[in-house]
N, C-alpha and C positions, 0 to 999 in steps of 0.2 A: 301669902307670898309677898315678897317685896315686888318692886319695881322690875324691868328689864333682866329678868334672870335668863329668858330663851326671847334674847333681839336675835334679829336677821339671821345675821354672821349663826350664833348658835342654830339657830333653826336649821340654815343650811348644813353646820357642821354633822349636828346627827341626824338630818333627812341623808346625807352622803354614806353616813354607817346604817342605817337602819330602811331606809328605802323611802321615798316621797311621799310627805306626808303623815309620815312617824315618826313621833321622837323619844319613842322609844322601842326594845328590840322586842322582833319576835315575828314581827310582818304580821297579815291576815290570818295564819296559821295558830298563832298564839292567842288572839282576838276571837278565834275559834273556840280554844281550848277554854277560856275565860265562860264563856257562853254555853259549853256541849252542855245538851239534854234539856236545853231552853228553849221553848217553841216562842221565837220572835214575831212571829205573822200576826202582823193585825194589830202589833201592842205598840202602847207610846214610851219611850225611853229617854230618859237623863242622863247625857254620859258629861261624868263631871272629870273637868281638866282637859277639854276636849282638841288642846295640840293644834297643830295645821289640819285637821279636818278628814284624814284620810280612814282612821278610825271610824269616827262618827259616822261618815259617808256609807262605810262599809255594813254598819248594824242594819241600816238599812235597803242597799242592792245585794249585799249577799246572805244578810238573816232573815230578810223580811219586816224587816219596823215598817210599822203604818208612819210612825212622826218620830225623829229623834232631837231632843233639844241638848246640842252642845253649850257648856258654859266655861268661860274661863277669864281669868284676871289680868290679861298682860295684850295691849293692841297689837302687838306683833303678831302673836299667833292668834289671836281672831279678826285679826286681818286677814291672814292665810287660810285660815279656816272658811271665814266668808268667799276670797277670791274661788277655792276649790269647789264649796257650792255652787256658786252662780255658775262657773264652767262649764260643772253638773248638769246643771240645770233641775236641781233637786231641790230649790226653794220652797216648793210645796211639800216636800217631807224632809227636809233639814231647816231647823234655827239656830243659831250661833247666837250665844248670849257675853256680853262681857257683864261680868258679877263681883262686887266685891265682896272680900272673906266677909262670913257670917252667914246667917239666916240662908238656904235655898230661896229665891225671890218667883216661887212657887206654892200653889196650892197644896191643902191636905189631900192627898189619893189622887195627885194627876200622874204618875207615872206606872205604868205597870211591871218595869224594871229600872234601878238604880244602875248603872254600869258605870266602873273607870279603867284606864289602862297605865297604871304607875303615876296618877298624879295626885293620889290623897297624902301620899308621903309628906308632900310641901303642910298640908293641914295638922296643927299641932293638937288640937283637942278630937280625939280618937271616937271619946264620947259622948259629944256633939253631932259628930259628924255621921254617927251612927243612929243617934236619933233621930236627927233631920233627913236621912234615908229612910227609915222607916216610918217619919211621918206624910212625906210625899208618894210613900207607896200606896196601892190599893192593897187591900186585903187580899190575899192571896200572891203579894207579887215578890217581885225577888230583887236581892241587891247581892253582882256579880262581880268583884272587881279583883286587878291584881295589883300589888302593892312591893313595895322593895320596904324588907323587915329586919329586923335586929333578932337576934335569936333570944338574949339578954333584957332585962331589963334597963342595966346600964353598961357603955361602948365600952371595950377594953383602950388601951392606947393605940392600939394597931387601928381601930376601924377611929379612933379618935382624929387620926392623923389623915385616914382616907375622907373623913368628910371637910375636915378641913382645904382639902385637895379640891375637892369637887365645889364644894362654897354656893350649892345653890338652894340653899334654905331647910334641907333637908330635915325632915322629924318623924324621925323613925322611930316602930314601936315592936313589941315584940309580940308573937305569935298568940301568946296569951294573953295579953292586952288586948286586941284585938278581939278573942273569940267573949272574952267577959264584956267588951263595949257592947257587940252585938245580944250577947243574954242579958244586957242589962236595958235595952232598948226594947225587946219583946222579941227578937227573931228567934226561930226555931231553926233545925235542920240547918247549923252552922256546920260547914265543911273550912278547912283549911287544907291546902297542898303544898308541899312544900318543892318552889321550883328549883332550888339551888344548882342540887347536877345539871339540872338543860343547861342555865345559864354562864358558870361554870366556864362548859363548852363554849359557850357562846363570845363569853367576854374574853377568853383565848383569842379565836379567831379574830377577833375587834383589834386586840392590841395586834397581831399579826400584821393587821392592815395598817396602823395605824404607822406601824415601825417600818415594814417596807417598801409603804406610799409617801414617807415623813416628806420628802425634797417636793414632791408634786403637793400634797397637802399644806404644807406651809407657805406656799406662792398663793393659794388659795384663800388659806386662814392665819396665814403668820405664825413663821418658826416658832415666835413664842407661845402661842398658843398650841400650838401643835407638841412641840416638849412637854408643855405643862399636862398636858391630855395624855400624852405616854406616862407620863411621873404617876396621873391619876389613876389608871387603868392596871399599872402594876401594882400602885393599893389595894387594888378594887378586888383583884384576883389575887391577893396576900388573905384578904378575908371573906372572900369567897369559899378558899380554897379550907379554911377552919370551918369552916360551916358559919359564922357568925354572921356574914350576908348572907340572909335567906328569903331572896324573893317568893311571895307566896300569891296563889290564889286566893278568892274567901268570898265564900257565898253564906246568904240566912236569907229564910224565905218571913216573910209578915204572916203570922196565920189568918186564914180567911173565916 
């Protein structure tokens, strides 16, 4: 990731669509879904790109994590991340780590699950990032994340133009990229899901808001910015709606 892609202003702009402390959608419910059929009690977790913290927080008061270490690359949000811990008062089972790209600045087999919520996108080598999840896992553990994907190999002009819109580092890959990084790292039992129709819905309603709050949003985040975020959003949902954005789950377990 570069520099300041999610300063303040951003932070606040999608904690305002997405709810305090996510930046991105889905609430608790989708953080759910990322996780169902995983018994978190007791285990220590990685959640990599770990946002303002509300995520993080969550793996552990509402799954169960014994220790979750958030990591991520940008002061802003772990700044935020940290202030929301300490609030907490969950320092003894939250860490927030800031990390720069490369290496996990972790042991081999200290996590018992890998977990992200849409922030490996920014990570351009697939299968790297795939190894190094399965080198910090234990034997038997899982790596759980959801990810914003390409269907394609390469963008048409349609989704070319929507990233260009959106401009925040984005490196997206496509479904089968994806499922060959993970078999080529050692994971078994690789699932992919494909979320597109939730989101779909989802990203409707966004721009909904986006269009009939524009006068009050813009006093908050500036007209210009606020335009520019409608301009994107109708991208967003021009290839969404082809199927070519296809956000996805993606789990592979380490064999024990």
């Amino acid at each position: 990731m570069t520099d300041l892609l999610y300063d303040k202003g951003h932070i606040s702009f999608l904690e305002m669509l997405w709810g305090e402390g996510y930046l991105s959608p889905g609430g608790p419910a989708e953080v759910a879904r990322v996780v169902e059929g995983l018994d978190l009690r007791g285990k220590r977790v990685l959640d990599i790109g770990c946002g303002s913290g509300a995520i993080t927080l969550s793996l552990t008061e509402a799954h169960g994590a014994a220790h979750v270490t958030g990591i991520d690359v940008e002061d802003d949000v772990v700044e935020a991340a940290q202030t929301r811990i300490a609030k907490a008062g969950a320092e003894d089972r939250v860490t927030i780590e800031k990390v720069v790209p490369g290496p996990f600045p972790h042991e081999d087999g200290a996590f018992d699950l890998v977990f992200s919520k849409d922030s490996i996108i920014h990570i351009p080598d697939k299968e790297f990032l795939a190894r190094e999840a399965f080198r910090v896992l234990v034997p038997g553990g899982w790596m759980a994340v959801s990810d914003w994907l390409i269907a394609g190999d390469r963008p048409t002009a349609e989704m070319g133009a929507y990233l260009e819109l959106e401009d925040l580092g984005f490196e997206m890959a496509s479904p089968m990229r994806y499922r060959a990084a993970l078999e080529a790292a050692g994971f078994t039992d690789i699932a992919l899901t494909n979320r597109n129709p939730w989101y779909l819905n989802v990203a409707r309603e966004e721009l909904n808001t986006l269009e009939t709050r524009r006068d009050t949003l813009a006093e908050a985040h500036g007209a210009e910015f606020i335009d520019h975020s409608i301009k994107t959003w109708r991208a967003m949902i021009g290839v969404l709606e082809t199927g070519e954005h296809c956000p996805h789950h993606i789990r592979g377990r380490k064999p024990a």
